[in-house]
DOMIMI-89316 format. One record per residue: residue in one letter; chain; x, y, z of N, C-alpha, C in turn. Coordinates in pm, whole numbers. Each point is the difference from the previous one (the first is absolute). Example, Ala and Ser with C-alpha at 12.3 -4.5 7.8 and 13.67 -1.06 7.14 Angstrom:
<babas>
+----+----+--------+--------+--------+--------+--------+--------+--------+--------+--------+
! aa ! ch !   n_xx !   n_yy !   n_zz !  ca_xx !  ca_yy !  ca_zz !   c_xx !   c_yy !   c_zz !
+----+----+--------+--------+--------+--------+--------+--------+--------+--------+--------+
!  A !  A !   1319 !   -569 !    780 !    -89 !    119 !      0 !     90 !    120 !      0 !
!  S !  A !    -35 !    105 !    -72 !     82 !    119 !      6 !    -77 !    109 !     73 !
+----+----+--------+--------+--------+--------+--------+--------+--------+--------+--------+
</babas>
This chain:
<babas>
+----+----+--------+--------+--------+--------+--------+--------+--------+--------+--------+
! aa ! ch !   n_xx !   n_yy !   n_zz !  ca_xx !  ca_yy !  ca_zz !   c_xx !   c_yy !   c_zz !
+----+----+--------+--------+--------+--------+--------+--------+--------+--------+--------+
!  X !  A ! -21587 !  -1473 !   1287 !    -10 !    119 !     87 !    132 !     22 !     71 !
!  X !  A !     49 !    110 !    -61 !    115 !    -12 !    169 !     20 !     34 !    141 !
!  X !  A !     68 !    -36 !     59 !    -39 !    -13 !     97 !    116 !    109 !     65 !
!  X !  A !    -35 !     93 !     87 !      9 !    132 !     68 !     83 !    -93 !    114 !
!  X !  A !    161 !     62 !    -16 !     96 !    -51 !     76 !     60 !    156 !     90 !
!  X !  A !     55 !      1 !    100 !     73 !     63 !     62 !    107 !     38 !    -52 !
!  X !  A !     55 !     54 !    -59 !    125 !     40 !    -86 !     73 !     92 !     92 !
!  X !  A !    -51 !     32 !     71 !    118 !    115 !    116 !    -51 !     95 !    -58 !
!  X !  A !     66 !    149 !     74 !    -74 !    164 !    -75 !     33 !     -8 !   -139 !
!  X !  A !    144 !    -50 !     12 !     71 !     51 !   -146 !     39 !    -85 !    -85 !
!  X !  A !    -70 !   -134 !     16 !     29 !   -142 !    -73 !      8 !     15 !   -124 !
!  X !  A !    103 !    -29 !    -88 !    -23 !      4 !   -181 !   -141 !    -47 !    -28 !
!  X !  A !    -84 !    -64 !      6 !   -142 !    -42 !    -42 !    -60 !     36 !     85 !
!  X !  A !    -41 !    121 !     47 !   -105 !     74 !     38 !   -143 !    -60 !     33 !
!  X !  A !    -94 !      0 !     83 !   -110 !    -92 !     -9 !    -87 !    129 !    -29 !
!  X !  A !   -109 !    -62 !    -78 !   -138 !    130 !      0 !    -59 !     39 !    135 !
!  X !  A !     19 !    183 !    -41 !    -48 !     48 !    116 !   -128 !    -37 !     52 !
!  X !  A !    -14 !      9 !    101 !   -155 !    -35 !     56 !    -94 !    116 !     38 !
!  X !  A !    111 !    136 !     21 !    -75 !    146 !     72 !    129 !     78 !    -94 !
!  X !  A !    -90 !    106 !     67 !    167 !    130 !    -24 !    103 !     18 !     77 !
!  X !  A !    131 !     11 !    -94 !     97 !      5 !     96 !     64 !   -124 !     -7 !
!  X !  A !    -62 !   -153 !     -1 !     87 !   -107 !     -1 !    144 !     -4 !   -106 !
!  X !  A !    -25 !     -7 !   -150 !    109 !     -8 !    -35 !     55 !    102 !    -28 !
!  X !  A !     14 !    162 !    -14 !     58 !    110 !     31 !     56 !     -6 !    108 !
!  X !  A !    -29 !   -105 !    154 !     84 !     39 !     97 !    121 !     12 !    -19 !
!  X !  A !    102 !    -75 !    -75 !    113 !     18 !    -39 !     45 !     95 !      0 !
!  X !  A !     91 !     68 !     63 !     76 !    154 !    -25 !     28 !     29 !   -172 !
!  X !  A !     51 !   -117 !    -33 !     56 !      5 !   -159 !    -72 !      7 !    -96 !
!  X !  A !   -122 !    -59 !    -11 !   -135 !    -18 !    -40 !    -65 !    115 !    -35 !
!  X !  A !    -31 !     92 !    167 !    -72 !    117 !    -10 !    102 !     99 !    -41 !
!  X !  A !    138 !    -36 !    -41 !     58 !    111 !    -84 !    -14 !    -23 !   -153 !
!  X !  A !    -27 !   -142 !    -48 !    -22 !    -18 !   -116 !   -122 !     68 !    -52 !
!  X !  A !    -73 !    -61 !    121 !   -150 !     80 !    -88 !      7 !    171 !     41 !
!  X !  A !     24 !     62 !     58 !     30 !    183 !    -11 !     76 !     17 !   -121 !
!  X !  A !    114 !   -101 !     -9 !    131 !     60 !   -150 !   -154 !     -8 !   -115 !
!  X !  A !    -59 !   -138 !    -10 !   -137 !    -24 !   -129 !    -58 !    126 !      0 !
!  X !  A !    -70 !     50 !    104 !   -121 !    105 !    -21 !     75 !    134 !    -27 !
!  X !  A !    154 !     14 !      3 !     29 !    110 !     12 !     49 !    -41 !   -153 !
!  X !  A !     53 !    -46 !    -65 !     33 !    -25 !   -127 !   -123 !     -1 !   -114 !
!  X !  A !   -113 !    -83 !     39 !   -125 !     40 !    -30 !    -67 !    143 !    -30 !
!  X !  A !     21 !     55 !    130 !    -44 !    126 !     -6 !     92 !    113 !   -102 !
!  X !  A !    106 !    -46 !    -38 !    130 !     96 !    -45 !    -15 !    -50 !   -174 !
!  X !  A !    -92 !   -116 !     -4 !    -63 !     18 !   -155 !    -94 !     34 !    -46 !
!  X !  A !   -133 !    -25 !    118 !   -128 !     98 !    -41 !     40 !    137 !    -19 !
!  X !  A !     97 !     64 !     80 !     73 !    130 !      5 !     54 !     13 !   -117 !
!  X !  A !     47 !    -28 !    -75 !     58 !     12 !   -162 !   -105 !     55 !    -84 !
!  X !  A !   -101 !    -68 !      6 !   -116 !      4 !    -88 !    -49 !    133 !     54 !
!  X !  A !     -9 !     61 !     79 !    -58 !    103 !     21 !     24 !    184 !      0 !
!  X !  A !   -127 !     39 !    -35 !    107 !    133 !     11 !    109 !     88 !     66 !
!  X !  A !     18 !     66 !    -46 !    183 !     56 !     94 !    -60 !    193 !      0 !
!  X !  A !   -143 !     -2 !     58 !     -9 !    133 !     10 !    -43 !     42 !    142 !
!  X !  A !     68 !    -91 !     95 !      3 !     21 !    135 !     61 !    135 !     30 !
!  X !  A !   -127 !     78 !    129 !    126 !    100 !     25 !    129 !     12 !     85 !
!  X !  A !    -12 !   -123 !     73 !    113 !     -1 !     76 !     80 !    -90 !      7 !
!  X !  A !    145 !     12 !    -34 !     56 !   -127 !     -6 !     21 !   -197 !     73 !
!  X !  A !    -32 !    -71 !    -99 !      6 !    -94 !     90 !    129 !    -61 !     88 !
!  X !  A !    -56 !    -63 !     96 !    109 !    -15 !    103 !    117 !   -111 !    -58 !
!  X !  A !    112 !     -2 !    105 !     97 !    -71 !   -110 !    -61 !   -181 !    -14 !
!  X !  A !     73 !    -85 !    -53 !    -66 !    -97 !    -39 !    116 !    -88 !    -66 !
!  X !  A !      5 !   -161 !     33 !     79 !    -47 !    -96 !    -35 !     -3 !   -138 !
!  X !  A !    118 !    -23 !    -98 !    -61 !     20 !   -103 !   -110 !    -66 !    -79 !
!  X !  A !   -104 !     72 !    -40 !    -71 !    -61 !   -100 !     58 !   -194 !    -47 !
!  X !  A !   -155 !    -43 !    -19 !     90 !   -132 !    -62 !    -11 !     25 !   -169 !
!  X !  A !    106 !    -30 !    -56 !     17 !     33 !   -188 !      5 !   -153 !    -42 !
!  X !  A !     29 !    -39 !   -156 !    -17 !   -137 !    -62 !    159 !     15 !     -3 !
!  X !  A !    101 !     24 !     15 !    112 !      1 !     68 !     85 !     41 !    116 !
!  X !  A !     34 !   -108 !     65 !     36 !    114 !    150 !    163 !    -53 !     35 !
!  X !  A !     66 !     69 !      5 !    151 !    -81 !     35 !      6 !    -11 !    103 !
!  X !  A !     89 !    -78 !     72 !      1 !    -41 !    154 !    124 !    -38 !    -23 !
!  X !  A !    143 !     40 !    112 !     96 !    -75 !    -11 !     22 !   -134 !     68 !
!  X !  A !   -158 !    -45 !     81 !    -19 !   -142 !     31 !     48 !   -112 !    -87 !
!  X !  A !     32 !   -109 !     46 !    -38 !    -82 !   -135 !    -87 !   -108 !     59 !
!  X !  A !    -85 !    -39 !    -15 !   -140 !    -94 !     52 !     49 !   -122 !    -69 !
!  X !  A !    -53 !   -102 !    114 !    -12 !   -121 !    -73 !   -107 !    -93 !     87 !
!  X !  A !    -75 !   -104 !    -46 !    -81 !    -63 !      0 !    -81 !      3 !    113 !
!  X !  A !    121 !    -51 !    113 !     -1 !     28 !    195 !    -98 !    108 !     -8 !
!  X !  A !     33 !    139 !    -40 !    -12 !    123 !     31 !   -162 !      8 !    -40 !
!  X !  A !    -57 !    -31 !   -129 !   -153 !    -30 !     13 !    -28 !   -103 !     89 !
!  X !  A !     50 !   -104 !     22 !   -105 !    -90 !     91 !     42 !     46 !    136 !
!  X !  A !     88 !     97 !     38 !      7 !     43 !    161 !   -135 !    164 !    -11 !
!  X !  A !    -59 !     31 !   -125 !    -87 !    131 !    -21 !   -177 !   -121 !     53 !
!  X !  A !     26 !   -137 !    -56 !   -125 !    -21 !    -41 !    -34 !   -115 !    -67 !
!  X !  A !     90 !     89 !   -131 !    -38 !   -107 !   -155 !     18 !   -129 !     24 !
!  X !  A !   -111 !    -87 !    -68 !    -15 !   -100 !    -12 !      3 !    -64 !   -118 !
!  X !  A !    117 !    -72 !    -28 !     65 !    -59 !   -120 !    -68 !    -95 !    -68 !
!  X !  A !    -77 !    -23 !   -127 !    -52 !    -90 !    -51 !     46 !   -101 !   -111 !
!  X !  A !    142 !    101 !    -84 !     29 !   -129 !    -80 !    141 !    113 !     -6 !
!  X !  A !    105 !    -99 !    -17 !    111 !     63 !    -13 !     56 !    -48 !   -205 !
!  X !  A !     16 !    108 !    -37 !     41 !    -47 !   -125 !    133 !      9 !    -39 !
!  X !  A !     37 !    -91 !   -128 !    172 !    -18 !    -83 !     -2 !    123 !    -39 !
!  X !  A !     88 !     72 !     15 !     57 !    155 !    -39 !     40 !    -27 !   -130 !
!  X !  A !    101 !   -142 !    -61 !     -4 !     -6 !   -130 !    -53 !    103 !   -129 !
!  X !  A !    105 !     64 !    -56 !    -95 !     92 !   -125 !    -53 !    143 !     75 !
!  X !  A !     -6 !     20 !    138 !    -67 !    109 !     38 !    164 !     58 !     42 !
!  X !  A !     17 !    108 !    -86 !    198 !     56 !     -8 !    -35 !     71 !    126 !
!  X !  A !    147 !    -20 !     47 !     10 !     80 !    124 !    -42 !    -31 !    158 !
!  X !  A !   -122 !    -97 !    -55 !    -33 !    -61 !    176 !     42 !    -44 !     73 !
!  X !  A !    -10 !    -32 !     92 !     82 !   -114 !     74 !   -108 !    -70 !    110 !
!  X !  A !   -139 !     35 !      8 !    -83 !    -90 !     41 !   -139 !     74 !    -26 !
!  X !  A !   -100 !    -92 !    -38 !   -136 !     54 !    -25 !   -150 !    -95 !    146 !
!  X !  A !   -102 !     86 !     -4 !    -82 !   -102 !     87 !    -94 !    109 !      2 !
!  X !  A !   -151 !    -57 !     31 !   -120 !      0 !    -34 !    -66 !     -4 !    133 !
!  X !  A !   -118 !     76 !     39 !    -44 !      4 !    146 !   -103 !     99 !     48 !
!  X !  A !    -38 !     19 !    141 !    -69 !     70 !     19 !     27 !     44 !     72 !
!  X !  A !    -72 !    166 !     73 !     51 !     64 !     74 !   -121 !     91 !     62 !
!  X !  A !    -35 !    -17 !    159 !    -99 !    113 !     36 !     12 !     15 !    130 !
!  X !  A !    -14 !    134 !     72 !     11 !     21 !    135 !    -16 !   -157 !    116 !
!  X !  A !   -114 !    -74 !    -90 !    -43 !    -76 !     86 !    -17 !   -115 !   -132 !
!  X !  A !    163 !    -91 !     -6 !      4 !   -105 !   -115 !   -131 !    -87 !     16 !
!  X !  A !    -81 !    -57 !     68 !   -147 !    -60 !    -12 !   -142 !     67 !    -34 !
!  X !  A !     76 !    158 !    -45 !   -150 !     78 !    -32 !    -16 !    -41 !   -145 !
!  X !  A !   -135 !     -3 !    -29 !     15 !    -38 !   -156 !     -9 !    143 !    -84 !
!  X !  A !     61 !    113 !     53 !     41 !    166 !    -55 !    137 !    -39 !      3 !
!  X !  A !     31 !   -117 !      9 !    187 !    -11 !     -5 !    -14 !      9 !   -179 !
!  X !  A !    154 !     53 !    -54 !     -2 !     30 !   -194 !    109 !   -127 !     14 !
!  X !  A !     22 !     13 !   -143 !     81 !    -97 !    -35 !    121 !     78 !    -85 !
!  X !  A !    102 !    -93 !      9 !    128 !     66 !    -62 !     63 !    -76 !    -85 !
!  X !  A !    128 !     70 !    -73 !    125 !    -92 !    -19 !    127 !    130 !     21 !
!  X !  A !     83 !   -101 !     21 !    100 !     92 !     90 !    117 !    -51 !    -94 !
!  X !  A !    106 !     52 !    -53 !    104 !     12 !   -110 !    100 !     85 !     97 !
!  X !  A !     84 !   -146 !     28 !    158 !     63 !     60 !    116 !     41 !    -75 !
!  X !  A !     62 !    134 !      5 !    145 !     -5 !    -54 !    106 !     10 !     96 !
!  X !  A !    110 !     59 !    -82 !    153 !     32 !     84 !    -35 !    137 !     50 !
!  X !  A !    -79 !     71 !    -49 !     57 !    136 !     22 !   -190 !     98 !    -72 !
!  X !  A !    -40 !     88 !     77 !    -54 !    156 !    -12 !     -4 !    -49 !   -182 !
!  X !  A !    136 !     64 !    -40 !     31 !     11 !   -161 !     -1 !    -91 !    -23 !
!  X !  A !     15 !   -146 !    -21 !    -14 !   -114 !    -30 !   -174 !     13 !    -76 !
!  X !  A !    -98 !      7 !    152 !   -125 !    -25 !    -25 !    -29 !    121 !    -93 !
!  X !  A !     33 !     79 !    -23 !    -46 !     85 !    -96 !     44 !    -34 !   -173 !
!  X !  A !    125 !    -28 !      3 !     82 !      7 !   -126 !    -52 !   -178 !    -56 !
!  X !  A !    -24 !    -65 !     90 !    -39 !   -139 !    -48 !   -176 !    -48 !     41 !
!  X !  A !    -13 !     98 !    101 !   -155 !    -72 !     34 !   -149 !     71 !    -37 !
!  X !  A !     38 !    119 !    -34 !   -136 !     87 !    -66 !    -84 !    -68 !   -135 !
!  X !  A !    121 !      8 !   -106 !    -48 !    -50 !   -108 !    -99 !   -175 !      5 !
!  X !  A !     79 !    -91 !     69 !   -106 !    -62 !     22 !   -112 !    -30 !     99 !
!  X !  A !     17 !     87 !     92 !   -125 !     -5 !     84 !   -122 !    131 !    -56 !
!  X !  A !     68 !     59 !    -95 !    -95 !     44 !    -76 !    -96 !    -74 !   -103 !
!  X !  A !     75 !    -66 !    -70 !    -53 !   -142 !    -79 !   -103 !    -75 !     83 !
!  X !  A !     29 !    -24 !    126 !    -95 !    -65 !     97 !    -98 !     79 !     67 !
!  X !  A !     -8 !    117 !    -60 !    -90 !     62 !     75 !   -128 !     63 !    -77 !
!  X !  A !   -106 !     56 !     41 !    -98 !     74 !    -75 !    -94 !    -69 !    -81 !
!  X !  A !   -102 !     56 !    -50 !    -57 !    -41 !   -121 !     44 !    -67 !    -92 !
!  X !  A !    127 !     55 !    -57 !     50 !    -47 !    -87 !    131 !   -136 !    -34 !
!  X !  A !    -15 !     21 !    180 !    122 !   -162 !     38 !     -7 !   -130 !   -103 !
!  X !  A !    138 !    -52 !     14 !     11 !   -100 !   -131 !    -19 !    -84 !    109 !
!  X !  A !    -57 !    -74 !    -50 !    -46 !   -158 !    176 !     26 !   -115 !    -86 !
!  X !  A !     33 !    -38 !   -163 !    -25 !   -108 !    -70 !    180 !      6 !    -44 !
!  X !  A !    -10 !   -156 !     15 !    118 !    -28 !    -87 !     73 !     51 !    -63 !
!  X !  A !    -56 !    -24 !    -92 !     39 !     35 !   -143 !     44 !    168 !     10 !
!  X !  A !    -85 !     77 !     97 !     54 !    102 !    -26 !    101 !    124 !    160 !
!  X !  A !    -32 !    -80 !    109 !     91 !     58 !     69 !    128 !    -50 !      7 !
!  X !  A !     77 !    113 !     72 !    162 !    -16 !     -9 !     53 !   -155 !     59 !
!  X !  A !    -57 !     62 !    136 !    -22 !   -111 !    139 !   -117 !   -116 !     19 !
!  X !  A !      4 !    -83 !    -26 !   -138 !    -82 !     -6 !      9 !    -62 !    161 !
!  X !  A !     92 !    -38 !     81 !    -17 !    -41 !    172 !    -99 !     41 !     21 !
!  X !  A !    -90 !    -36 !     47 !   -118 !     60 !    125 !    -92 !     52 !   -131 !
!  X !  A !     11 !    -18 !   -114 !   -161 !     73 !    -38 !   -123 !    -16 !     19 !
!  X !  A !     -8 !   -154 !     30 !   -163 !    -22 !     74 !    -20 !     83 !    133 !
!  X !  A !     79 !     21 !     59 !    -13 !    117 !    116 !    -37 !    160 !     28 !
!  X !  A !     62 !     24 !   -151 !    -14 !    136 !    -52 !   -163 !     19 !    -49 !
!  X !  A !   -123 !    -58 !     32 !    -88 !    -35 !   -125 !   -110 !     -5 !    132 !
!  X !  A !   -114 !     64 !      2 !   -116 !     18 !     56 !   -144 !    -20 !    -67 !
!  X !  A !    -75 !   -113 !     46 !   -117 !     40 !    -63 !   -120 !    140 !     -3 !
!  X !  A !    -34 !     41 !   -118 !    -45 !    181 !     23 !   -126 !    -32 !     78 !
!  X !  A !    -20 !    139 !     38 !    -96 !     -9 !    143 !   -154 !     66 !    -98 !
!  X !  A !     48 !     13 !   -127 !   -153 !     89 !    -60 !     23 !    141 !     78 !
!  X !  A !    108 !     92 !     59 !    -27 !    170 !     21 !    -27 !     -1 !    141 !
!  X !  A !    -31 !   -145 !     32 !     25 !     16 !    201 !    133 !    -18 !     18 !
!  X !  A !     69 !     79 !    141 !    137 !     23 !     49 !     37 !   -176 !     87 !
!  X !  A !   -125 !    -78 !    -43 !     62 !   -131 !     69 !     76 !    -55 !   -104 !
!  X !  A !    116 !    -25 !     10 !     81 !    -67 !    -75 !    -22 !   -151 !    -21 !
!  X !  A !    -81 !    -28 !    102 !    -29 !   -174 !    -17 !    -99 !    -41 !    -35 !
!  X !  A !    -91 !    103 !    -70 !    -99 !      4 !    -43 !    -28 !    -71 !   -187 !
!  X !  A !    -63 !    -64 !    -14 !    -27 !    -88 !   -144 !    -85 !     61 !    -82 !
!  X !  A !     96 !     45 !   -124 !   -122 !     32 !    -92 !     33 !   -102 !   -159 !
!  X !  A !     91 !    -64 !     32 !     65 !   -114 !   -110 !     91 !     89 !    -84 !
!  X !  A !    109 !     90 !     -7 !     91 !     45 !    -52 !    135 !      4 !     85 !
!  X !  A !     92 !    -36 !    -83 !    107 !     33 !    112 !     60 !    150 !    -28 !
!  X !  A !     53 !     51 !    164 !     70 !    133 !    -72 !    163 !     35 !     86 !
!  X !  A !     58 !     50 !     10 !    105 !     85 !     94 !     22 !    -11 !    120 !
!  X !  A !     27 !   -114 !     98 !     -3 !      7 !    126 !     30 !    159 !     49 !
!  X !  A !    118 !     33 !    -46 !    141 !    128 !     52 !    -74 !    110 !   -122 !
!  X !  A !    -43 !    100 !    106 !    -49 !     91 !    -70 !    100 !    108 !    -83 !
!  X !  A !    128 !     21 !    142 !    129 !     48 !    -23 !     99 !    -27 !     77 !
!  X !  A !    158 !     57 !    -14 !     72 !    -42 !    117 !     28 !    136 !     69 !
!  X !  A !    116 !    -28 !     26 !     99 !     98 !     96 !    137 !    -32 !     56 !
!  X !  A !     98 !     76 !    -23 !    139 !    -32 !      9 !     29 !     36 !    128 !
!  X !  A !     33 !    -34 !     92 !     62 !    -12 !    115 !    100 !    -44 !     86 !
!  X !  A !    129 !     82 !    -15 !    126 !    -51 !     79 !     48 !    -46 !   -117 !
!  X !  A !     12 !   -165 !     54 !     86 !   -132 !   -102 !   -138 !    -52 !    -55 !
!  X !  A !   -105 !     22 !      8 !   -136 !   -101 !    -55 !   -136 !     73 !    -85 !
!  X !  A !     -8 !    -89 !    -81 !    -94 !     43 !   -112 !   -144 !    -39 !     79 !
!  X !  A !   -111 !     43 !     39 !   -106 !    -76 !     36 !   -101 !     56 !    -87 !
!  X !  A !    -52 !   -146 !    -56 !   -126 !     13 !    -51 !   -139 !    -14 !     48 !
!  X !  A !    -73 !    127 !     29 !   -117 !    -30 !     99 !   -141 !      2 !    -54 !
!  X !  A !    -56 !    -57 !     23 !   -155 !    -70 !     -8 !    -97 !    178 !      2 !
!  X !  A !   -101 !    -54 !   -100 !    -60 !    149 !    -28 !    -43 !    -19 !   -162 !
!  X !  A !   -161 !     20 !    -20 !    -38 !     20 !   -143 !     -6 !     91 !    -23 !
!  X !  A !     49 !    137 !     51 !     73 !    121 !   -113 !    130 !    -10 !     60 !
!  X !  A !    104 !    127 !    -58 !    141 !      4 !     60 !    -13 !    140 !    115 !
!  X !  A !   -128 !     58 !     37 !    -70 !     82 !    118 !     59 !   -109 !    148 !
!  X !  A !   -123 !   -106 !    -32 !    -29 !    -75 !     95 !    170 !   -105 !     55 !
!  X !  A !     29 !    -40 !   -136 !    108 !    -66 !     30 !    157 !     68 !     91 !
!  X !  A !    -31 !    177 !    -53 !    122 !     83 !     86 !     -5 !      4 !    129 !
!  X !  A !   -175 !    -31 !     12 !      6 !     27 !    221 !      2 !   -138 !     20 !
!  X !  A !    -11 !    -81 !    -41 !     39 !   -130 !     40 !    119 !    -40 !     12 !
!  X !  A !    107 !     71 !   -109 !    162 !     15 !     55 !     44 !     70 !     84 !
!  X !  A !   -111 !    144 !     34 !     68 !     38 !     73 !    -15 !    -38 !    108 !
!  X !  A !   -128 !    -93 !     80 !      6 !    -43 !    140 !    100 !    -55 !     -3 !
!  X !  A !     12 !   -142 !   -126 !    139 !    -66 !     42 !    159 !     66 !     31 !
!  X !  A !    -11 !     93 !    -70 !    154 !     50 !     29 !    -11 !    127 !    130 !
!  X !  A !   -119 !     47 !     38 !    -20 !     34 !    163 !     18 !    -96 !     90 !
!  X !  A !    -37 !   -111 !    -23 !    -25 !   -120 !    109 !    194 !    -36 !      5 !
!  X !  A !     64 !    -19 !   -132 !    177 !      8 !     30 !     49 !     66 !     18 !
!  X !  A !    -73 !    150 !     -3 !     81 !    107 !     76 !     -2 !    -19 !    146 !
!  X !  A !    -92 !    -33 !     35 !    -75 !    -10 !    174 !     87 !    -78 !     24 !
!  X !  A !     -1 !   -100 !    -50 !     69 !   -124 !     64 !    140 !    -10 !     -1 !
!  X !  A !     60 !     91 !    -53 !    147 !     42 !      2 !     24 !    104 !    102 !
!  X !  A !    -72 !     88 !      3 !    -45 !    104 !    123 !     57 !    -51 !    119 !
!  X !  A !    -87 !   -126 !      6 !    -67 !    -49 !    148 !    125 !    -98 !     18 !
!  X !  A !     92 !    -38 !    -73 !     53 !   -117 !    110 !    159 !     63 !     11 !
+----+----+--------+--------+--------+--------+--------+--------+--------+--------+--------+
</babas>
């Protein structure tokens, strides 16, 4: 069981809230979670019709499966959003990287609505595009290569790999098949992230909280 420590408002390990308001008190926090719902909301908005009669108000942009940023992010920069790092992998064979790692990420890292990731560092915006699409495409979808013998990158493939839930949205759910952890990714800045999701629907708003939650958190400090 663990045991519920005092971490200060804004302690890196956060303790579970007990009411409302505890761990949002953070100034930085409650900007992370407004950047989520507003990034959220700016993809249900895609999907929908455009026969409003009055124009909508201005808005950052839409989140897309590519977004350039002349940021360049590195590791710090998710674990100062949140993310919580679970296995860091050899970049070896993966062209262009220069660090990879595996993790989770949710308004509130002890909710069990936290998703899971992998996060693919480069040099550069164009870097992650010209070197990191093609295989985080391979790692992604239905059709992801997860075996030996046949992906590019074999690091981390037991990670990439979920048992199927049988058509329920619980991912941890057992029906004795394995399938796709990473439903799809998304290119962002310097980083490829591959996010958790059994279609590539589900898996886009799951990138996009994450890359709201690093917008916020770049915002805010």
């Amino acid at each position: 069981m663990r045991t519920i420590r005092d971490a200060g408002a804004c302690g890196a390990s956060p303790p579970r809230p007990a009411r409302a308001g505890g761990w949002f008190a953070c100034p930085w926090r409650a900007a992370i979670a407004a950047g989520v719902a507003l990034a959220l909301a700016a993809v249900v908005a895609c999907g929908s019709s455009a026969g409003a009669e009055k124009p909508a108000a201005p808005r950052k942009q839409a989140f897309q499966k590519v977004m350039p940023s002349s940021r360049v992010y590195a590791l710090d920069d998710l674990l100062a959003a949140g993310f919580k790092k679970s296995a860091t992998y050899n970049v070896e064979g993966l062209v262009g990287a220069t660090a990879a790692v595996s993790g989770f990420w949710g308004l509130d890292p002890y909710n069990r609505n936290r998703k899971e990731y992998e996060v693919r560092f480069y040099e550069s915006h164009a870097d992650a595009v010209e070197y990191g699409a093609a295989p985080a495409d391979e790692a992604t979808g239905d059709d992801a290569r997860l075996e030996e013998d046949t992906a590019t990158w074999t690091e981390g493939l037991r990670d990439r790999k979920r048992l199927a839930s049988g058509g329920s949205d619980d991912l941890a759910a057992w029906s004795g098949s394995v399938k796709p952890k990473y439903g799809d990714y998304a290119v962002f800045a310097n980083m490829v992230i591959l996010c958790e999701g059994i279609n590539p629907q589900q898996a886009m708003e799951i990138c996009a909280s994450l890359v709201a939650g690093l917008q916020a958190q770049a915002e805010a400090q």
